[in-house]
C-alpha positions in Angstrom: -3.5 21.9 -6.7 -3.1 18.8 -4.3 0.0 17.8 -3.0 0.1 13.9 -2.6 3.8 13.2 -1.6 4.0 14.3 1.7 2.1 15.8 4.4 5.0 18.4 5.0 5.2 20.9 3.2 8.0 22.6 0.5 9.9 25.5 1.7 11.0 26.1 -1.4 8.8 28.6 -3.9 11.1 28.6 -6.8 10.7 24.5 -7.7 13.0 24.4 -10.8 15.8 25.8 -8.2 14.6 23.8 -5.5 15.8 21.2 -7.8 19.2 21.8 -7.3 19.0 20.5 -4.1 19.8 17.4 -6.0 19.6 13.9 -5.1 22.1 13.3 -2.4 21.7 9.9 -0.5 20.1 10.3 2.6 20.6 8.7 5.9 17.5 6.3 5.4 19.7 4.4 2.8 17.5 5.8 -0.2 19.1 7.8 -3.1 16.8 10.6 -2.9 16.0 13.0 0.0 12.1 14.4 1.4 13.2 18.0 0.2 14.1 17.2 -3.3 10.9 14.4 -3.6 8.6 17.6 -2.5 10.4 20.0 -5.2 9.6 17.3 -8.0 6.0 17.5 -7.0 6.3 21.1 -6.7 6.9 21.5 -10.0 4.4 19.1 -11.8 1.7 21.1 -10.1 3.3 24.4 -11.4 3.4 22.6 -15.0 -0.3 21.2 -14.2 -1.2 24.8 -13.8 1.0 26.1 -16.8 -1.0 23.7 -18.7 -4.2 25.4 -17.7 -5.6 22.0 -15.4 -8.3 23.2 -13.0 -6.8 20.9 -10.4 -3.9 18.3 -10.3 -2.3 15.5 -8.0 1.2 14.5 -8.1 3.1 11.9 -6.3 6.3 10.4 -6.0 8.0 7.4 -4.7 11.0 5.3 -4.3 11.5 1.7 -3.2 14.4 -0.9 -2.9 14.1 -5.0 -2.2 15.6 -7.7 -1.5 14.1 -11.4 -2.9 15.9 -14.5 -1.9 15.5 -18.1 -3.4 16.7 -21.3 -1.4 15.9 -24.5 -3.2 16.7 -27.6 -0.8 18.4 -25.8 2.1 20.8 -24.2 -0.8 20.5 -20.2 -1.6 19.4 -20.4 -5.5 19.2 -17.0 -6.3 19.8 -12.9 -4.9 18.1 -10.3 -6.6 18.1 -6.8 -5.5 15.6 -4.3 -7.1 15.4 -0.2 -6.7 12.5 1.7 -8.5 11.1 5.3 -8.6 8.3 7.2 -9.8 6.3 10.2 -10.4 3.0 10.1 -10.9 0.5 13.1 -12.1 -3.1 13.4 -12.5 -4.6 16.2 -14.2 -8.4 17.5 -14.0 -10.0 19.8 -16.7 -13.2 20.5 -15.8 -14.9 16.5 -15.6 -12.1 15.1 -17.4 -9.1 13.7 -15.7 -5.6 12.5 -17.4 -3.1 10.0 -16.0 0.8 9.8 -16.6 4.1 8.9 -15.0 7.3 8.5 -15.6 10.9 6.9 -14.0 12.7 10.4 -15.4 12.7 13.2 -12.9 14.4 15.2 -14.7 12.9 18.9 -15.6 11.9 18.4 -19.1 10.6 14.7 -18.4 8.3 16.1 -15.6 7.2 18.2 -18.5 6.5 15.9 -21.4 4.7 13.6 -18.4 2.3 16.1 -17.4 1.3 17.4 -21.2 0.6 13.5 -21.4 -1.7 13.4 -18.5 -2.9 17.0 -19.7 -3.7 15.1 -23.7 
């Protein structure tokens, strides 16, 4: 199973518990921290596996922006934006599956990786 998130690795061998490390806001300004990204991929490869996938590739991200608007020297508009995903793919033999989903929680990394699994 391939680990796509990070080129460091989890210390933790127990994902669902490595969970708990929980998403406490980092000091890069993001809500979620390296350990707790790694754990989420952690366990969509153990579900990948669970679900009998010969191979699998998870990976999981988290952005923020910033878009202003001036119309004739005059700020029009501020939008701020923050977004996060995980994304799994899932090999059976030849045949490969694609899902993701916004949810990290447990059961959502679950229900995604039976989708990329279907």
């Amino acid at each position: 199973m391939k680990k796509h998130a990070s080129p460091a690795k989890a210390t933790s061998t127990e994902p669902r518990t490595a969970l708990n490390l929980a998403a406490k806001p980092s000091d890069t300004g993001f809500a979620y921290t390296l350990p707790y990204f790694e754990s989420l991929v952690d366990l969509a490869l153990l579900e990948a596996k669970k679900a009998g996938a010969t191979d699998a590739g998870a990976e999981v991200s988290e952005g923020c922006g910033l878009s202003v608007s001036v119309r004739n020297g005059e700020l029009e508009n501020v939008e701020r934006n923050r977004d996060k995903s995980l994304g799994v793919t899932v090999y059976v033999g030849q045949r490969r599956g694609n899902a993701s989903t916004s949810d990290f929680s447990p059961a959502a990394i679950a229900q995604t990786v039976r989708a990329a699994y279907d």
